[in-house]
C-alpha positions in Angstrom: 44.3 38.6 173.8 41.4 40.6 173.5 39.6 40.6 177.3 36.4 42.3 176.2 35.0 39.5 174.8 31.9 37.5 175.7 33.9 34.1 176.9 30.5 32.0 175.0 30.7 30.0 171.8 33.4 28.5 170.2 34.8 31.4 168.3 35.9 32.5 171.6 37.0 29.9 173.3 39.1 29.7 170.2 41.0 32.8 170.3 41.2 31.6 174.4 42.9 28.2 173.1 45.5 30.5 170.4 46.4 32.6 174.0 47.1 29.7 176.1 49.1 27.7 173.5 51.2 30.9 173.1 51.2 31.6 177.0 51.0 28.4 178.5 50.9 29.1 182.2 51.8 32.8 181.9 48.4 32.9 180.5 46.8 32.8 183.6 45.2 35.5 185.6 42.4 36.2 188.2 39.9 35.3 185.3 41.8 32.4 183.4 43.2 29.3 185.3 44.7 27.0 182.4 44.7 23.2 183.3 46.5 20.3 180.8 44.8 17.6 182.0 41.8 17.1 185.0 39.7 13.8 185.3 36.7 15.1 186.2 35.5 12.0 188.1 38.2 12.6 190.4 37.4 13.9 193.4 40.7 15.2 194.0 40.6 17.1 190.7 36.9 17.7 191.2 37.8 19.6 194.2 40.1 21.7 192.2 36.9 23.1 189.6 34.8 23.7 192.9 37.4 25.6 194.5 37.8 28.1 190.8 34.2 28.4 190.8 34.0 29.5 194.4 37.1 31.9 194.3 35.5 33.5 190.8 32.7 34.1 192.9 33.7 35.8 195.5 34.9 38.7 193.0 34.1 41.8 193.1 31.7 43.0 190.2 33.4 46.2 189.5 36.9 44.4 189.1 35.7 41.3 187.3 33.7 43.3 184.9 37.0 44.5 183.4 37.4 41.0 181.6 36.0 38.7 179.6 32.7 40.8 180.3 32.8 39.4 184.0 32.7 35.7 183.4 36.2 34.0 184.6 37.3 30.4 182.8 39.1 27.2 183.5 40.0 25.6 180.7 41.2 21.9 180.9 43.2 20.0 178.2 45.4 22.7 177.1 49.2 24.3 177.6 51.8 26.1 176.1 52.8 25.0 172.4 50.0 22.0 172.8 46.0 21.2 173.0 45.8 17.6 173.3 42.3 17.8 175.5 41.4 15.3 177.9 39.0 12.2 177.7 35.6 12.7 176.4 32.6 11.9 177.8 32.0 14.4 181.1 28.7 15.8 181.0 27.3 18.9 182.6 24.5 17.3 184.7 27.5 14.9 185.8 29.7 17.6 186.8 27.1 19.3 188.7 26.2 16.6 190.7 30.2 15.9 191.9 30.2 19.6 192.4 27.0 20.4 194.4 28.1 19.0 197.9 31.0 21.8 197.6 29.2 25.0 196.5 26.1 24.7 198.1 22.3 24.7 197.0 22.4 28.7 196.8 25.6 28.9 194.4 25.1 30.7 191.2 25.8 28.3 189.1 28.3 28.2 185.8 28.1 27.6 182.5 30.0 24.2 180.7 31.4 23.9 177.0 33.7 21.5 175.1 35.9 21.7 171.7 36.3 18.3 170.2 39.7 17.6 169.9 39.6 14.1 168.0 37.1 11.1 168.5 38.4 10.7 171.8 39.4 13.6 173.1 38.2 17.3 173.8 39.0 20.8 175.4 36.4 21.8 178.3 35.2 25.0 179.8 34.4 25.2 183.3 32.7 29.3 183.0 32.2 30.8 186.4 29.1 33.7 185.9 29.9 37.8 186.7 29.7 38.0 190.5 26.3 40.9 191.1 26.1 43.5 193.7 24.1 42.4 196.5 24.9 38.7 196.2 25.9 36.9 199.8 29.3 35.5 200.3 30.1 32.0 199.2 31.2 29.7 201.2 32.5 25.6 201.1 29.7 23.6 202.2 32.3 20.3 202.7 36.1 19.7 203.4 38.4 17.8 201.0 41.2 17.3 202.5 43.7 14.6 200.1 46.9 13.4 200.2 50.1 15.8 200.5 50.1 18.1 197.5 46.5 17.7 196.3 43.7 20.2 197.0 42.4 20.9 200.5 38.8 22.6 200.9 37.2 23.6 204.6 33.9 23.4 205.7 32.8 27.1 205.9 36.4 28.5 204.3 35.9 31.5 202.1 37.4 31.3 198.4 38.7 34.4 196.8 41.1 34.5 193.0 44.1 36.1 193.5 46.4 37.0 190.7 47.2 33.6 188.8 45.0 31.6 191.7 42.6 30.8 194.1 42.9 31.4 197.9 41.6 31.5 201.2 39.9 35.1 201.7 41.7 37.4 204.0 40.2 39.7 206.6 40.4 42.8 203.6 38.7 40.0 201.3 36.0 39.2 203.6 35.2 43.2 204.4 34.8 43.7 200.7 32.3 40.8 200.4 30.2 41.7 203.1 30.2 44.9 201.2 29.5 43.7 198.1 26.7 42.1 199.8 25.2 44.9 201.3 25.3 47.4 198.4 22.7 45.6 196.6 22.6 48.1 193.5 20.2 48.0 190.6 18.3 44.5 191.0 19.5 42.0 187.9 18.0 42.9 184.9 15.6 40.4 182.9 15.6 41.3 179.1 13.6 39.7 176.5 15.1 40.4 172.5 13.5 39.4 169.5 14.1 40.3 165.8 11.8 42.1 163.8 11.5 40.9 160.5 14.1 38.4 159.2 17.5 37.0 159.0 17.1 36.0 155.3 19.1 33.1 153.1 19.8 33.6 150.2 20.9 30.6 147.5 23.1 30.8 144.5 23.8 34.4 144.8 27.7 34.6 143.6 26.9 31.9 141.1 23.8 34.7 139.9 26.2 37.6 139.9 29.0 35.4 137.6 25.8 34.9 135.3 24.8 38.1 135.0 27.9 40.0 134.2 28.7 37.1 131.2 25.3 38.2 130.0 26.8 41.6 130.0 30.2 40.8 128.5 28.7 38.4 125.9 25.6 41.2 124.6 28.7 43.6 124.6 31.2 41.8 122.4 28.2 40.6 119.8 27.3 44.2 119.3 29.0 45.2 116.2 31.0 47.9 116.2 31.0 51.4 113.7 33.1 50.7 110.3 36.1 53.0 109.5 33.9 54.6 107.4 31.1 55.4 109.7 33.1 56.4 112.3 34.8 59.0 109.8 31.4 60.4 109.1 30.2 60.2 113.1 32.5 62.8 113.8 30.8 65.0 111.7 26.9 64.0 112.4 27.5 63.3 116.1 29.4 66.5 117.7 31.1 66.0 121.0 28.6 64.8 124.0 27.4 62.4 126.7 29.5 59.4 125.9 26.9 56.6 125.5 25.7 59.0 122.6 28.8 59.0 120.8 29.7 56.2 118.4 32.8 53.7 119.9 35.3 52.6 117.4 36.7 48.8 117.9 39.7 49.8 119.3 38.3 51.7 122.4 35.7 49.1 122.4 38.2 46.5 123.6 40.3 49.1 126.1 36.8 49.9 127.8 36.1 45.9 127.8 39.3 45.4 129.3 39.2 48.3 131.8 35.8 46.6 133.1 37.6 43.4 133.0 39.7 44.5 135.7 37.1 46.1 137.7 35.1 43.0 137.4 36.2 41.8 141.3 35.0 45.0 142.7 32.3 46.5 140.6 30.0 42.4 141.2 30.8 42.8 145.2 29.2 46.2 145.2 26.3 45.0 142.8 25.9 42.0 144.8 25.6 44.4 147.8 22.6 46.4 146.2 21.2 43.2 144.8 20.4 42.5 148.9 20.3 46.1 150.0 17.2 46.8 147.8 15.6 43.3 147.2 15.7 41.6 150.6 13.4 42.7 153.4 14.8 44.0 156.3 15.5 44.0 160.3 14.7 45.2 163.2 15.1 44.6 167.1 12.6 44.3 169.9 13.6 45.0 173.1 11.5 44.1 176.1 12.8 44.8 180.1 11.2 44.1 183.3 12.4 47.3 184.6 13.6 51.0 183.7 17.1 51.2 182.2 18.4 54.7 181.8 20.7 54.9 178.9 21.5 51.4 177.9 23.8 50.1 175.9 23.5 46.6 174.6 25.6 45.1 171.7 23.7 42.2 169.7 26.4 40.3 167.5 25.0 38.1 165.3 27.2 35.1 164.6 27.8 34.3 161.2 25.6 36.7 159.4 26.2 39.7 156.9 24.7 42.9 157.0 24.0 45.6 154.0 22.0 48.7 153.8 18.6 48.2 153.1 16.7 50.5 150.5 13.7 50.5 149.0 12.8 48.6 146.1 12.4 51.9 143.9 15.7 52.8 144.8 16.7 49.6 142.2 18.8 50.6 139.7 20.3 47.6 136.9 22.6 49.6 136.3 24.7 49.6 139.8 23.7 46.0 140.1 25.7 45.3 136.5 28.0 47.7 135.9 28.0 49.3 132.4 31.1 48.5 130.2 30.4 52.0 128.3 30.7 54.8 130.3 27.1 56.2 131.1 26.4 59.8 132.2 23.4 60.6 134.6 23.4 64.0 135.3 21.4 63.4 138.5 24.2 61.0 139.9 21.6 58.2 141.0 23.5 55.5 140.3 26.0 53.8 143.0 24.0 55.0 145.8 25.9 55.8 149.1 25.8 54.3 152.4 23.0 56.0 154.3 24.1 58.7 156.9 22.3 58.7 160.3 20.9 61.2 162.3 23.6 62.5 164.6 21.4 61.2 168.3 20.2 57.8 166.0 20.1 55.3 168.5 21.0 52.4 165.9 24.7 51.8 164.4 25.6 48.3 162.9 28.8 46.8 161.7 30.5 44.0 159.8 32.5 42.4 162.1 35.0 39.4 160.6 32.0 36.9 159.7 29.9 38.4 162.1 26.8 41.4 162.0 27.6 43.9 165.5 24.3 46.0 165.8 24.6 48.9 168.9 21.1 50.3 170.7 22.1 53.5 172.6 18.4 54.7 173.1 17.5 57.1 175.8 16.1 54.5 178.3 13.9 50.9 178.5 10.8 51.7 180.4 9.7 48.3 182.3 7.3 46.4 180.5 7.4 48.6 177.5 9.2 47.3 174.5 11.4 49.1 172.4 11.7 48.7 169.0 14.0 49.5 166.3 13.4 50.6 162.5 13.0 48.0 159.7 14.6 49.8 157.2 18.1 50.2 158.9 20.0 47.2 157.3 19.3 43.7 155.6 20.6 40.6 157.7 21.9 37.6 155.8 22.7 34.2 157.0 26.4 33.5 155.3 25.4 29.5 155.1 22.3 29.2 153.2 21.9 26.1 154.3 21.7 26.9 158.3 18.6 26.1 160.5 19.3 28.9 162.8 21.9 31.6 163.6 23.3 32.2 167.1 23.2 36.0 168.5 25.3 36.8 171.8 24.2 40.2 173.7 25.4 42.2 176.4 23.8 45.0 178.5 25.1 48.0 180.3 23.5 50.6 181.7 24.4 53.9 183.1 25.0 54.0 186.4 26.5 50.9 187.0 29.4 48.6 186.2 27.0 45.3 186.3 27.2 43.6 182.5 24.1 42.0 181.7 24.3 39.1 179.0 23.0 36.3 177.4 22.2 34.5 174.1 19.6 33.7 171.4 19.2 31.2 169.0 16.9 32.7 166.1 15.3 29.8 163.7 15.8 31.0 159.7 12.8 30.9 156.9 13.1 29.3 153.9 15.8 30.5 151.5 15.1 32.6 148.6 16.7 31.7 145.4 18.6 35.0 144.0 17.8 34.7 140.5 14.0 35.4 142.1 15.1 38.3 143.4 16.3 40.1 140.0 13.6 39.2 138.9 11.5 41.1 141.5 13.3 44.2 141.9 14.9 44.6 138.7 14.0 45.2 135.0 16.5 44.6 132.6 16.8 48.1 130.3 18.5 45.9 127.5 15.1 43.4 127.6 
């Protein structure tokens, strides 16, 4: 399993869920503790989430930032070759409450999801935060102590994960603690991101692509082609040339028909691609921190979204948006325009990811109070569902210097969609019109 990942959101607690039901109880590790079933108004079993939380942290943030971005997870209703889930109905502000009397007023915190299962049962995700430098030693603020066999927690006791579990801190555990406490290191970093310009939708777009290349195919095969005759004498009047000047007899007619035939696939993704690229507006990203970050690096994934190079609207060209079935010569080679090259120090690089948009700021620093922005004429941003409210953007922040990962989430509200027919119609002029 991939360990670099952001342990937020459902696509990941998928991919956790895939591990676990391969793994089973192998699966777990000083960041993953695996449950198949908890009743989480239990106190016995209760006791058992408040002792995770407490061991995950008591880690130390240079060794817990190797996985899962520093979070650690318990997840309960799942085991090897199953997920059956456990009764619905827990609630976070529930859970809190049973949990509060254990860790303490001053705990951190943790973070709480669920994967529905059926109707009446679900998967759920107890998410301990990335332990910080400078952060005091947690302690159990009450004892549990149950019947033989079930979970005991002291008043005071100190909670650290081993390997596979969670145990009582030893004297080498409590020495790095205190020193984890007293390095302090760069205070915790408050970042503010917003998107410049949009994250469009887009409606009908595939079904406008189909139409326009049956425009193409139909105005082609109407066209009537040169009689025996006339291509005898076309020989003679129209010497060898460019190849759209040249009369086409019927029979390469229908090879080059059928050669674009088979190209169809290809040549309406890469038209669709320029349709977007040169008609949509596009994106940018402001940045905003409280204080200076030298050399950041923070990784914006936005969930569900598609990305293209953005152009500008003279850059249009019908012909790359529907390709030609005659071969067509420019001797300028405009057509098919290429993915734009960055500067070699350009502090902007995005990605298609799966179903996801990855976008990477390296800039040389955020100076506090000072937002950074990026250009708006990097790439276009497209909501895959036009139908979708909002889109969901995960982040994470490093920074040179230190091992501390900063990160958090955004939910971005979307604009109306734009019908794609309008779009052709706004950035393109039909030559055969």
């Amino acid at each position: 399993m991939d360990t670099d990942i952001t342990p937020l959101g459902e696509g990941a607690w998928g991919k956790i869920l895939t591990h676990i039901r391969e793994m089973g109880d192998e699966a777990e590790t000083n960041y993953l503790e695996v449950k198949s079933a908890l009743n989480l108004a239990s106190t016995p079993d209760v006791a058992k989430v408040a002792k995770f939380l407490l061991g995950a942290a008591n880690r130390r943030p240079r060794d817990a930032a190797r996985h899962f971005q520093g979070y650690a997870v318990m997840v309960i209703g799942a085991q090897q070759g199953s997920v059956d889930g456990v009764a619905r109905g827990v609630e976070a502000h529930e859970l809190k409450g049973r949990l509060d009397k254990y860790l303490g007023q001053h705990f951190p915190g943790f973070e709480f999801g669920r994967i529905t299962v059926d109707d009446d049962r679900e998967v759920l995700f107890v998410i301990a935060l990335p332990p910080q430098d400078g952060q005091a030693i947690f302690a159990c603020h009450k004892n549990f102590h149950g019947e033989k066999g079930q979970e005991r927690l002291d008043d005071g006791a100190i909670y650290v994960r081993g390997l596979s579990n969670t145990e009582t801190a030893k004297a080498g555990d409590v020495l790095a603690l205190v020193e984890r406490a007293r390095g302090g290191g760069k205070p915790p970093i408050d970042l503010d991101i917003a998107v410049l310009g949009s994250i469009n939708r887009v409606e009908h777009i595939d079904f406008t692509m189909e139409k326009l290349y049956e425009l193409r195919e139909d105005k082609f095969t109407k066209e009537s082609p040169p009689s025996s005759q006339q291509s005898a004498t076309s020989s003679v009047l129209f010497p060898p040339g460019p190849p759209a000047s040249r009369p086409v007899s019927a029979e390469r007619r229908a090879e080059l028909l059928e050669a674009w035939k088979r190209k169809k696939t290809e040549n309406m993704a890469q038209g669709r691609e320029h349709l977007l690229g040169v008609a949509l507006p596009g994106a940018g990203i402001r940045v905003t921190s409280d204080r200076f970050i030298n050399k950041p690096h923070l990784t914006i994934t936005f969930h569900q979204c598609e990305a293209f190079d953005h152009y500008d609207i003279d850059d249009a060209e019908w012909d790359t948006l529907v390709e030609p079935i005659m071969p067509q010569q420019q001797p300028y080679g405009m057509r098919n325009l290429a993915q734009r090259l960055a500067p070699r120090d350009y502090p902007v690089s995005w990605s298609n990811r799966g179903s996801n948009v990855e976008v990477i700021l390296r800039p040389e620093s955020f100076r506090p109070n000072s937002p950074w922005e990026s250009d708006q004429n990097d790439y276009v941003l497209l909501a895959r569902d036009p139908s979708a409210q909002s889109v969901t953007a995960t982040w994470t922040l490093t920074e040179e210097g230190s091992d501390k990962t900063t990160a958090d989430e955004l939910d971005i509200p979307l604009g109306e969609p734009t019908e794609a027919r309008q779009l052709v119609k706004a950035a393109f002029i039909d030559p055969e019109t």
